[in-house]
C-alpha positions, 0 to 999 in steps of 0.5 A: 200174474195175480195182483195184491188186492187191497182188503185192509182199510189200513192199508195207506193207498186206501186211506188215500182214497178215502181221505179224497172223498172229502172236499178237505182231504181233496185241497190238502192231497192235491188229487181228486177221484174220476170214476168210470171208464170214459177216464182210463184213456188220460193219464192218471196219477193211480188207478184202482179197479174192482177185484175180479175185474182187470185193468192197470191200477190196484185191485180194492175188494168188492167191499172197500171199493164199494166204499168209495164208489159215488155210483149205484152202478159203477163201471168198476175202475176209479182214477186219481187225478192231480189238479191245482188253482190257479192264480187270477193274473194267470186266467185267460182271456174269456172267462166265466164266473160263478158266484155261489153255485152250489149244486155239483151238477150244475158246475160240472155242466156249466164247465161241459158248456164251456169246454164245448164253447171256447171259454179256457178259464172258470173263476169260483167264489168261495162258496161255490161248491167243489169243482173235483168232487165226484158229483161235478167231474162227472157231470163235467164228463171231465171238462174241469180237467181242461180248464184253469180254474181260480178261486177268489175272495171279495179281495179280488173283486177290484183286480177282477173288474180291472182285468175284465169286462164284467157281464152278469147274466141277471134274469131281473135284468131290463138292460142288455141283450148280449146278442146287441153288444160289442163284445171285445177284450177280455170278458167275465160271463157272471152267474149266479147262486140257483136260488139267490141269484148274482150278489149286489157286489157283482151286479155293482162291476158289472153291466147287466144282460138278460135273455129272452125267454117267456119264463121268469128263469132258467136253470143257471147251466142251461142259461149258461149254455145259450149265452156261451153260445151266444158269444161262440157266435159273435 
């Protein structure tokens, strides 16, 4: 059976799309766009696909779906997806916390780290970039999807220090190692900005941990692996 392809960009399912490539228009629906097929076996909202290809979903013409591809070489289907904030009283137990992580690739891998060790909850500050935007979903190879995720404000800090056990993950450090800790309770693993590092208002609820390496720093997704390890292990 043919389907009705979409060739307008009046057509409302289109403006859809497009409005959800926007970190605006993502907040205000609600949804977010996971392109590639490594998507198609969760169950989606919508999904829309290449004309001339054939999947469920929504044929778009070659050139609206060109239009909201992110990929020079797209696999040809795109999913919708909803998602929604969390509360910071409803975060689990071990958590991480990103203070100003601005590059997508970056967060999505830190969420693929997590997903990969056991920690459930990703709390944002608010000048962390979008962690459903097209560039962080797939560098998460969809983790964000499995983790509950908190967006706070300076508002929250003291709820945050009261609820968890605060280590900031500071490359200036000269205190703890976090392979020498007990590590009980409810723990909030801080890193921070890729050029500026954790805020002094973090570093101020925090103890301090560092990790040994012969180099001044490391890119904050691999840190974020080894110390995610770390505490897997411990």
């Amino acid at each position: 059976m043919n389907k009705f392809i979409i060739t307008s960009r009046q057509n409302p399912k289109f403006k859809l799309l497009k409005r959800l490539t926007t970190k605006k228009g993502r907040s205000k629906e609600g949804l977010f766009l996971a392109e590639g097929k490594k998507f198609l076996q969760l169950p989606s909202v919508d999904r829309f696909y290449l004309e001339g290809l054939e999947f469920d979903g929504t044929p778009l013409s070659k050139e609206l779906f060109l239009e909201i591809s992110a990929l020079d070489n797209s696999e040809g289907v795109i999913s919708l997806f909803s998602f929604d904030y969390c509360n910071l009283d409803e975060m689990p137990d071990r958590v991480v916390i990103l203070d100003g992580v601005q590059n997508p690739n970056n967060l999505g891998s830190i969420a693929r780290n997590m997903k990969a060790f056991g920690f459930k909850g990703l709390i944002l500050t608010k000048k962390c970039c979008d962690p459903f935007g097209p560039k962080s979903v797939r560098a998460s190879m969809g983790a964000v999807m499995d983790l509950k995720i908190c967006r706070i404000g300076d508002e929250n800090l003291v709820e945050l220090s009261e609820k968890y056990r605060l280590f900031a993950a500071d490359s200036n450090s000269t205190s703890n190692n976090l392979e020498s800790l007990s590590i009980e309770g409810n723990i909030g693993l801080i890193f921070g900005n890729e050029s500026n590092g954790i805020s002094e208002k973090f570093l101020a609820i925090s103890d301090s941990i560092k990790i040994d390496t012969d180099i001044d720093s490391l890119n904050v997704a691999v840190a974020s692996g080894i110390l995610l390890y770390i505490l897997y292990n411990k």
